[in-house]
C-alpha positions in Angstrom: -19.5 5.3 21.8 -17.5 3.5 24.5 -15.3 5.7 26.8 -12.1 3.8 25.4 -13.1 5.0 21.6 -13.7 8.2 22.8 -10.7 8.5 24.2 -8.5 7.2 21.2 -10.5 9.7 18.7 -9.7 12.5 20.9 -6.3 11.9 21.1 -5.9 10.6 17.3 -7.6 13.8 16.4 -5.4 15.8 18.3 -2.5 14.2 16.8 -3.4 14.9 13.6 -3.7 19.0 14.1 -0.3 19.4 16.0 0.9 17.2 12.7 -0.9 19.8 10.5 0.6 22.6 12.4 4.0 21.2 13.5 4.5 20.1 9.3 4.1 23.8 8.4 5.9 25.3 10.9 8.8 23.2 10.1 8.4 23.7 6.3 8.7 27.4 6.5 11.7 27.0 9.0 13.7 24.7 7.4 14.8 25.4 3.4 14.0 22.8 1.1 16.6 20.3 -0.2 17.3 20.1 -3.4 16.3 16.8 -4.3 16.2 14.8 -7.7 12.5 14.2 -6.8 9.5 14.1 -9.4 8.3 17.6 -9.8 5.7 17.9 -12.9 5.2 21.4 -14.3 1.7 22.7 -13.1 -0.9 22.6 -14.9 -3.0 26.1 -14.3 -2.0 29.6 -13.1 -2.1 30.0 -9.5 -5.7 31.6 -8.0 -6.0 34.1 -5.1 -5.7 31.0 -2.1 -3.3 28.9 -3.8 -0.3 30.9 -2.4 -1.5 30.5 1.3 -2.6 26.7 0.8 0.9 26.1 -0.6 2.5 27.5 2.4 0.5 25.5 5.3 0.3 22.4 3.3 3.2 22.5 0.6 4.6 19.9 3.2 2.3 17.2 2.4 2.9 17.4 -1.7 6.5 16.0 -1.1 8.6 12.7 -2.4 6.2 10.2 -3.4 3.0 12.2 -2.8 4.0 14.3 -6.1 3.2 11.7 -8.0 0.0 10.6 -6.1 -1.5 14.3 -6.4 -0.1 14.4 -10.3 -2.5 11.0 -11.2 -5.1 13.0 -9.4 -4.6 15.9 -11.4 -3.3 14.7 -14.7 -4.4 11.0 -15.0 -1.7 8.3 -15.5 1.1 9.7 -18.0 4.1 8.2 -17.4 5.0 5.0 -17.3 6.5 5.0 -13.1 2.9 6.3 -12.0 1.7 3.4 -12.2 3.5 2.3 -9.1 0.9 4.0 -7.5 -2.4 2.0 -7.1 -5.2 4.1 -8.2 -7.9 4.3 -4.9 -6.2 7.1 -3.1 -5.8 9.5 -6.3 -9.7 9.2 -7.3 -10.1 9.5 -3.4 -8.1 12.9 -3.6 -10.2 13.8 -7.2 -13.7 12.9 -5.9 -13.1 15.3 -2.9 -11.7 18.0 -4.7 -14.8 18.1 -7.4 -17.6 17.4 -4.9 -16.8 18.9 -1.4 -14.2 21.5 -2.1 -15.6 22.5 -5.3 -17.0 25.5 -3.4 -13.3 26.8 -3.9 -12.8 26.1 -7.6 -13.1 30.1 -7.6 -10.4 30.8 -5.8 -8.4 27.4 -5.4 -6.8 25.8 -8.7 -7.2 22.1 -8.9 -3.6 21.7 -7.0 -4.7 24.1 -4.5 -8.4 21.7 -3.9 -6.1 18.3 -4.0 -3.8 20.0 -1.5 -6.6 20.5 0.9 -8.4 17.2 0.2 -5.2 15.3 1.3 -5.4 17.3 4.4 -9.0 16.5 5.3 -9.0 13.2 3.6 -5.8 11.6 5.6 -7.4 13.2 8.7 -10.5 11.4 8.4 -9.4 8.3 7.1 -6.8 8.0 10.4 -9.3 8.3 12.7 -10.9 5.7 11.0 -7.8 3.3 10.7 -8.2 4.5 14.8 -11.4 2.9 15.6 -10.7 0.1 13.4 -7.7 -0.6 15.1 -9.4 -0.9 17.9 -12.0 -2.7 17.2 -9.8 -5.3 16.2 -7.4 -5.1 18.8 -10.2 -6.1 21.4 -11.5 -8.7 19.6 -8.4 -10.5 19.4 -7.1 -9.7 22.3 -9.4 -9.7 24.3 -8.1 -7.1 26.6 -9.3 -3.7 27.0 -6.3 -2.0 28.2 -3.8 -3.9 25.9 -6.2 -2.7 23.0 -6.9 1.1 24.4 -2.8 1.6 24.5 -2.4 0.1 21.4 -4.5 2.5 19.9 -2.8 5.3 21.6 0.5 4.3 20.7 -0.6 3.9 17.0 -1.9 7.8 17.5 1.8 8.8 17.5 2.9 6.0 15.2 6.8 6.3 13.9 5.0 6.2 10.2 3.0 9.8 11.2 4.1 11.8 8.0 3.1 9.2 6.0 -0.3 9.1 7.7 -0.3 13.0 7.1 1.4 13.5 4.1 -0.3 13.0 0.3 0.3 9.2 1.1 -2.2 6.0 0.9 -1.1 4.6 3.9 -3.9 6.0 6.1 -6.7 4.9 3.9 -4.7 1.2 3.5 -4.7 1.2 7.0 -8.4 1.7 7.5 -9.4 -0.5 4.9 -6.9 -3.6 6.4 -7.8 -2.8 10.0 -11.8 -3.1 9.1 -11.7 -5.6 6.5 -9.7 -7.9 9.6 -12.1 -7.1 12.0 -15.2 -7.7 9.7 -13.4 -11.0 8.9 -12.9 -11.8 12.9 -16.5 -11.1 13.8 -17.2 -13.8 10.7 -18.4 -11.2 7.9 -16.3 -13.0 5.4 -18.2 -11.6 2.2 -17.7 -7.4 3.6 -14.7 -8.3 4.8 -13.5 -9.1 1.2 -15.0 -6.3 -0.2 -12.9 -4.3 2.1 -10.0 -5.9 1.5 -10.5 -5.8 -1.9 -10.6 -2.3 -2.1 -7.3 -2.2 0.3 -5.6 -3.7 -2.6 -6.5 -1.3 -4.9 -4.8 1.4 -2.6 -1.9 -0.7 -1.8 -0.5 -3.8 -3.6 0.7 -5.5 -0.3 -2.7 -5.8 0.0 -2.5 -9.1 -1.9 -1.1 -10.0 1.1 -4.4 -10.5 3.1 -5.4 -12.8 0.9 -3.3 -15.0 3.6 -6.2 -13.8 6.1 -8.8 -15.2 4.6 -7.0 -18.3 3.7 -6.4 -19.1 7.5 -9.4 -17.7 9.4 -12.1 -19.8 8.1 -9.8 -22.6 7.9 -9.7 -22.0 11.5 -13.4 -22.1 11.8 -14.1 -24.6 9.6 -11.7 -27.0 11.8 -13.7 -25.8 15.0 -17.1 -27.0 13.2 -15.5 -30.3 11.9 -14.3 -31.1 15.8 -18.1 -30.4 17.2 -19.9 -32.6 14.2 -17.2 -35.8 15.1 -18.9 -35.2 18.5 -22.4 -34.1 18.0 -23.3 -36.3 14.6 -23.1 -40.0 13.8 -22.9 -42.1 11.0 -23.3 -41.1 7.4 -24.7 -37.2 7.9 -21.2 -36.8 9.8 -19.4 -37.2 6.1 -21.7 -35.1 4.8 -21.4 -32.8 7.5 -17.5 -32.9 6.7 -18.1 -32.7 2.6 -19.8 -29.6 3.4 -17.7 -27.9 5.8 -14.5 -28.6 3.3 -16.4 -27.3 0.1 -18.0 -24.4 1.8 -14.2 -23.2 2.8 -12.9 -24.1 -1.2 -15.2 -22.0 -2.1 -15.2 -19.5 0.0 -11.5 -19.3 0.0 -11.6 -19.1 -4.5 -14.2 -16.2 -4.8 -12.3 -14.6 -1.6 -9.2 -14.6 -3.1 -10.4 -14.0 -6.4 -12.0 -10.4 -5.1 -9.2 -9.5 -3.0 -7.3 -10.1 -6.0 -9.2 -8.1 -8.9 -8.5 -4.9 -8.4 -4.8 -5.7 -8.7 -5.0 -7.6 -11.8 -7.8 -4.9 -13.2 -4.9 -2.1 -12.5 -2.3 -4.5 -14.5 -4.4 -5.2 -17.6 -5.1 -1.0 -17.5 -1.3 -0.5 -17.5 -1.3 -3.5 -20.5 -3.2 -2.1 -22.5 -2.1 1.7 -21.6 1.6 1.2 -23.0 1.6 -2.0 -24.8 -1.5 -1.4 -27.3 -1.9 2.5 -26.8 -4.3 4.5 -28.8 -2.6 7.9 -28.2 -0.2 9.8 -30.0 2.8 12.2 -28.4 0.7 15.2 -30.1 -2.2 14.3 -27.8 0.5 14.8 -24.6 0.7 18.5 -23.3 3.9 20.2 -24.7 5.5 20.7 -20.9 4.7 17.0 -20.0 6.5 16.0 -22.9 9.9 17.7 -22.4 9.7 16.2 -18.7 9.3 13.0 -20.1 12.5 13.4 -22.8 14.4 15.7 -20.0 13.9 12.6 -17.4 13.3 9.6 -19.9 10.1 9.6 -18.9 8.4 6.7 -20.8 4.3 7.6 -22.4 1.9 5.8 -24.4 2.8 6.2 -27.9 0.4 4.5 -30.5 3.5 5.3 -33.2 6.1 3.6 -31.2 6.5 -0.2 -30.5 5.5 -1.5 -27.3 7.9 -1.7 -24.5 10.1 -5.2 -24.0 8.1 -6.3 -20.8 5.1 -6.5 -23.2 6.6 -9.8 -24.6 7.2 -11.6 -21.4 4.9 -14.7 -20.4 3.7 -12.4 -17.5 3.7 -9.0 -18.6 3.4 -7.3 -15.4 4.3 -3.3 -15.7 4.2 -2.9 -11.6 7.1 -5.4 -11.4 9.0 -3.9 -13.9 8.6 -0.5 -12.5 10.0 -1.7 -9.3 12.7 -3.1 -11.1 13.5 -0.6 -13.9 13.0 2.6 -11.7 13.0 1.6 -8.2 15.8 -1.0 -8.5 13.7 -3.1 -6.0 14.9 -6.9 -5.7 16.1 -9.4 -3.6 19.3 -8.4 -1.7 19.7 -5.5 -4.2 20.0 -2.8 -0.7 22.5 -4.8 1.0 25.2 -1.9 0.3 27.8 -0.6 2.8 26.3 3.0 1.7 22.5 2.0 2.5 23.7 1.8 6.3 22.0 4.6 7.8 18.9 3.4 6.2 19.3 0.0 7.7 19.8 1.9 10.9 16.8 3.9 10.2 14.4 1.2 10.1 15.8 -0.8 12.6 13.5 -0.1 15.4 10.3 -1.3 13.5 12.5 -4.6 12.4 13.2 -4.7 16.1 9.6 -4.8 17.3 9.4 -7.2 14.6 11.9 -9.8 15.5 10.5 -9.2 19.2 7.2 -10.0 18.3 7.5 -13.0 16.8 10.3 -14.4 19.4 7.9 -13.7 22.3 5.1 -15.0 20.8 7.0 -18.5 19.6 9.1 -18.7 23.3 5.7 -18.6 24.9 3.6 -21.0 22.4 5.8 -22.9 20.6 4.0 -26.1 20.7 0.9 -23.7 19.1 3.2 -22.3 16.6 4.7 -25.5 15.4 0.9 -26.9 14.5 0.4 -23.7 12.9 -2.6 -22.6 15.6 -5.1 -25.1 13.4 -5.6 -27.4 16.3 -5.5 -28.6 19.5 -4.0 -31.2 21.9 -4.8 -32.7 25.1 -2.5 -30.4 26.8 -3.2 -27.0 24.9 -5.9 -25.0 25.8 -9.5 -24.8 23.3 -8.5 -22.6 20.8 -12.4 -21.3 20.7 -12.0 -19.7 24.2 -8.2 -18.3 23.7 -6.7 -16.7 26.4 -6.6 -13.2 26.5 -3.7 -10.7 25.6 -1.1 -10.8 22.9 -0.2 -14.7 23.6 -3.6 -15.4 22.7 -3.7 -18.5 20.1 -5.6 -15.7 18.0 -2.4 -14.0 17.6 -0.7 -16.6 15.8 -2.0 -15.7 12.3 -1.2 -11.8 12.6 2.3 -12.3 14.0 3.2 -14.9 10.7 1.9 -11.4 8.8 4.1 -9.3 10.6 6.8 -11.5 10.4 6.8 -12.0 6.4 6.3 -8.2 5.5 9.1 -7.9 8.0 11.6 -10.7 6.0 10.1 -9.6 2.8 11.1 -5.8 3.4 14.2 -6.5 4.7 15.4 -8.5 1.6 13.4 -7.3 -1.0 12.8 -3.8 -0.3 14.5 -0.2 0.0 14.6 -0.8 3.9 13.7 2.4 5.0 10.2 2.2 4.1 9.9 -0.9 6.8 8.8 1.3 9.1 5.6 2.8 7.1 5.4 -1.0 5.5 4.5 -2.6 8.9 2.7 0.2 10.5 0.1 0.3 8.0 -0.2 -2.8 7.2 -0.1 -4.6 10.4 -0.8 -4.4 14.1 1.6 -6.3 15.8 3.8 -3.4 16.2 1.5 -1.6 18.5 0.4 -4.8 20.0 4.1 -6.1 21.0 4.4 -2.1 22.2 1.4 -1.6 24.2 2.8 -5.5 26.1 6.1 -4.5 26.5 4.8 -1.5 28.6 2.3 -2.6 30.5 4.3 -5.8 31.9 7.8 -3.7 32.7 6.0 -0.4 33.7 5.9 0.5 37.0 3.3 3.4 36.0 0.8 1.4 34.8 0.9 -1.5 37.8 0.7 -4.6 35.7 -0.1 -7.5 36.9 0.9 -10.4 35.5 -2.6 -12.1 35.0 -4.3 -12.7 31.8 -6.8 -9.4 32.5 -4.4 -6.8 33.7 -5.4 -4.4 36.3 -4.5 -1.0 35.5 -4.6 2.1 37.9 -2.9 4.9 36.3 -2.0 8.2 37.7 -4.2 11.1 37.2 -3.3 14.2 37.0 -6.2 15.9 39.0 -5.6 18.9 37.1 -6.6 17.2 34.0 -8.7 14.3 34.7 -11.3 13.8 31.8 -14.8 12.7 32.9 -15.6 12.4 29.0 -13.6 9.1 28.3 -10.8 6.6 29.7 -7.7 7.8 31.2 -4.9 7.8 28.4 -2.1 5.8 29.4 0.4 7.9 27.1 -0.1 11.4 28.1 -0.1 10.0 32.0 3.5 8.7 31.4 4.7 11.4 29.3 5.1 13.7 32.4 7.0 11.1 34.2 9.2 10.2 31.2 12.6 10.6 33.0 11.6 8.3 36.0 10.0 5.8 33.8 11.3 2.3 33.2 13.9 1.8 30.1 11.2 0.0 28.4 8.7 2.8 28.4 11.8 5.3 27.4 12.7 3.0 24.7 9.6 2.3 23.8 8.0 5.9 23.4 11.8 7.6 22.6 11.2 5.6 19.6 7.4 6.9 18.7 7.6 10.0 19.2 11.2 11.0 17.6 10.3 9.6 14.3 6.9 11.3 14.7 8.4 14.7 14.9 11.5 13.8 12.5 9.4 12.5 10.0 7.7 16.0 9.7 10.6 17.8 9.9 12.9 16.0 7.5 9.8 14.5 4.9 8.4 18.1 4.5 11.5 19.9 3.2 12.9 16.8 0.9 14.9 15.4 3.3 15.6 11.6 2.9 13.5 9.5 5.4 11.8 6.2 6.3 
C-alpha cells in the first residue's frame, strides 16, 4: 500500500465515523419533521437492541432509504419500489442473514438492515476511495492532483448520501473501478463491473458511453502504428481486424452493461402486467397503505396497468413520470428556487469544468480527442493533469449528467447525481486549489511541486501529508478559491446530516 492510499483510507475512514457519530447526534437534537415520506408499517415486534440501533442509526432509514431497506425487508410490493434498482437491497439482505445473523436474537430484521447499511456504506466508500484514486492517477497522471482529489471526495457535498441507506456509495465504487479496469485495458472486468453498477443505479446505462469511446481511442492508436509499421495487403487486414474487434467488443459491452437494466424491466413486466398473486396473498397492513396512499400491487384479478399496452412498456419511466413527476423542464418553477440554489455549486463545478477544459484544448475538443494533428501533441503520451487529452471523455460525462439533471431532473439531487457518478467534480476541485493556493506552492508546470505545511505536532510518518487537514487550520488566511472551494464541501457535508436525518428537505 502506497503512502498516498494510506493516507486517503485513513482520512475516508475517519470521515465516515464522525458521519456515524455527527448523524446521531444531530438526530436526537433536532425533532423530526413531519414529512409526507414513505413510512411502511413494520413488519415484527421490536427485540431487546432494536431500540438502541434505532436511536444511533434511525438517521440513515430516512427519505428514500425507507424504501431501499423496505425491498430488503419485504421484497418489491408496490409499484414506486421499483424505482429502486435491486443490487443495494440484496446487498443490505445478504449482510443482514450472513454476517449479522449472530443478532437475529436480539436484532429484528430492521434492526440487522439498520446495521448492515452502516457497515455496508462504510466499506463500500472506502472502496469508491481507492478506486477513485486509482483512476485519478492513471488519468491524470499526477500524484498530488489525484491524492487531493481523493481527499476532497472524503468530505464530498453528497456525504449523507454516501452514509445514509442510499446506493450511491456502492454505484460509486463499482463506476470508479469498472473505469479504471477499463483505462488499464481490462475491457471484459471492466464490463462486468459496470454492469453490475447498473444494476444499483440506472444512470449507469450511462457508461455504456465509456466503453464506446475508450477502445475507439485505442483502436485509432493501433490503426495509426499498422499505416506505419505494415505494407500492402496485411495493412487492410490489419485495419478489418482492428474495426471488427471494436464492433464487437463495443455490442457484447454494451449488451452486458445493459442486461441488468432490461433484466430489472422485464421483472417489473411481468410483476404488474401478468401477475400471479392475489390482494389475499398481500399482508393486511401493507394493503391499507397501499389503498390509504394509492399504492398500486400486483393483482392477478385486476387488469394490467395502461403502460402495459405501450410499444415500450417500461414501468421505471412511468414511475418517474407518474410519481416522481420527472421530465423535461417539468422543475423550472418559481417555487423550486431554493432547490436551484441548492445545487448550484455542483452545476458550478460543472460548467467550470467543462469551460476550462474547452478554453485550454479547444482544437482537442472540436475532433472529439480521437486524433491528432501536426500541431497537437501524441495523444498516447498525454500531458499530465486535468488538461490531459485523457480528460476529454470524462468531462463530456460530467457535462451531460450535468445538462441532463438540470432539465430533466428534480435539481436538487445534482449534487449526489454527479458526485457519484463522476470525477470531474473533485478533479476541477483538487485544480482549482492547487493553481490559486498559496498553501500548497503550485507551480505552474505540468508535475506540480507541492511542499505543504506540517504541523510538527501532527506530522504522520505512516502516509503522505494530507493537503485538507493542513489548510483547514489556515482557513481564514487562505485564498478565496480554497474558502470557496472547501466552504462548499464541508457545509453540505454537515447540513446534509443535519437536515437528511430528521426529514428535512435536501440535495
Amino acid at each position: 500500500m502506497t503512502m498516498d492510499v494510506q493516507t486517503v483510507l485513513e482520512f475516508a475512514a475517519l470521515t465516515r465515523a464522525l458521519s456515524l457519530v455527527l448523524q446521531a447526534v444531530l438526530n436526537a437534537a433536532i425533532p423530526d419533521h413531519e414529512a409526507d415520506a414513505f413510512r411502511p408499517p413494520r413488519a415484527e415486534e421490536p427485540l431487546y437492541l432494536d431500540p438502541a440501533v434505532e436511536w444511533l442509526l434511525g438517521g440513515l432509514s430516512h427519505w428514500d432509504a425507507e424504501h431501499f431497506l423496505f425491498i430488503a425487508e419485504r421484497g418489491y410490493l408496490y409499484e414506486h419500489n421499483f424505482a429502486f434498482f435491486p443490487l443495494f437491497p440484496i446487498v443490505l439482505r445478504g449482510l443482514a442473514e450472513t454476517l449479522l445473523w449472530p443478532l437475529s436474537g436480539c436484532l429484528s430484521v430492521r434492526g440487522r438492515l439498520l446495521v448492515a447499511v452502516a457497515l455496508g456504506n462504510g466499506v463500500l466508500f472506502l472502496l469508491s476511495v481507492v478506486a477513485l484514486h486509482a483512476l485519478s492517477r492513471v488519468v491524470l497522471q499526477d500524484r498530488r492532483l489525484a491524492l487531493l482529489s481523493s481527499l476532497l471526495y472524503c468530505v464530498t457535498p453528497a456525504n449523507v448520501f454516501m452514509t445514509a441507506g442510499y446506493s450511491e456509495s456502492l454505484f460509486a465504487a463499482l463506476t470508479f473501478g469498472g473505469l479504471y479496469l477499463l483505462e488499464k485495458g481490462f475491457t471484459f472486468r471492466a464490463c462486468l463491473a459496470l454492469s453490475i453498477a447498473t444494476a444499483a443505479r440506472s444512470n449507469g446505462l450511462v457508461n455504456i458511453g465509456f466503453l464506446l469511446y475508450l477502445p475507439s481511442l485505442h483502436a485509432i492508436s493501433q490503426i495509426r502504428v499498422y499505416r506505419v509499421s505494415v505494407k500492402g495487403h496485411s495493412k487492410v487486414l490489419c485495419y478489418l481486424w482492428v474495426i471488427t474487434s471494436l464492433l464487437f467488443t463495443s455490442l457484447l459491452g454494451t449488451a452486458i452493461i445493459a442486461l441488468p437494466f432490461c433484466a430489472f424491466q422485464y421483472y417489473g413486466y411481468r410483476t404488474f402486467c401478468t401477475p400471479s398473486v392475489s390482494l389475499e396473498s398481500i399482508p393486511p397492513p401493507l394493503l391499507s397503505l397501499a389503498e390509504l396512499k394509492s399504492y398500486r400491487v400486483p393483482d392477478e384479478n385486476s387488469p394490467p396497468p395502461l403502460w402495459c399496452m405501450r410499444p415500450l412498456p417500461l414501468l421505471y419511466s412511468h414511475i418517474q413520470d407518474v410519481y416522481w413527476d420527472v421530465g423535461f423542464l417539468r422543475y423550472f418553477e418559481l417555487r423550486q428556487i431554493p432547490n436551484f440554489l441548492l445545487a448550484l455549486p455542483m452545476a458550478t463545478l460543472g460548467v467550470m469544468a467543462a469551460y476550462a477544459y474547452f478554453h485550454a484544448n479547444p482544437e482537442l475538443c472540436l475532433r472529439l480527442g480521437l486524433w491528432e494533428t501536426d500541431s497537437s501533441k501524441r495523444l498516447d503520451k498525454p500531458s499530465p493533469g486535468f488538461f490531459s487529452p485523457r480528460v476529454f471523455v470524462y468531462v463530456v460525462h460530467s457535462t451531460v449528467l450535468l445538462v441532463f439533471g438540470t432539465l430533466c431532473m428534480h435539481v436538487q439531487v445534482l449534487t449526489r447525481f454527479m458526485a457519484s457518478s463522476s470525477p470531474v467534480p473533485f478533479w476541477i476541485s483538487a485544480h482549482l486549489l492547487l493553481l490559486n493556493e498559496p498553501l500548497l506552492h503550485r507551480r505552474k508546470t505540468s508535475v506540480p511541486s507541492v511542499q505543504l505545511q506540517k504541523d510538527s505536532r501532527n506530522g504522520c510518518k505512516h502516509g503522505a501529508p494530507n493537503p485538507i487537514t493542513a489548510l483547514l487550520p489556515h482557513f481564514t488566511s487562505s485564498s478565496p478559491t480554497t474558502q470557496s472551494i472547501l466552504g462548499y464541501f464541508l457545509s453540505y457535508w454537515v447540513m446534509g446530516l443535519a437536515l437528511h436525518c430528521n426529514f428535512l428537505p435536501w440535495t
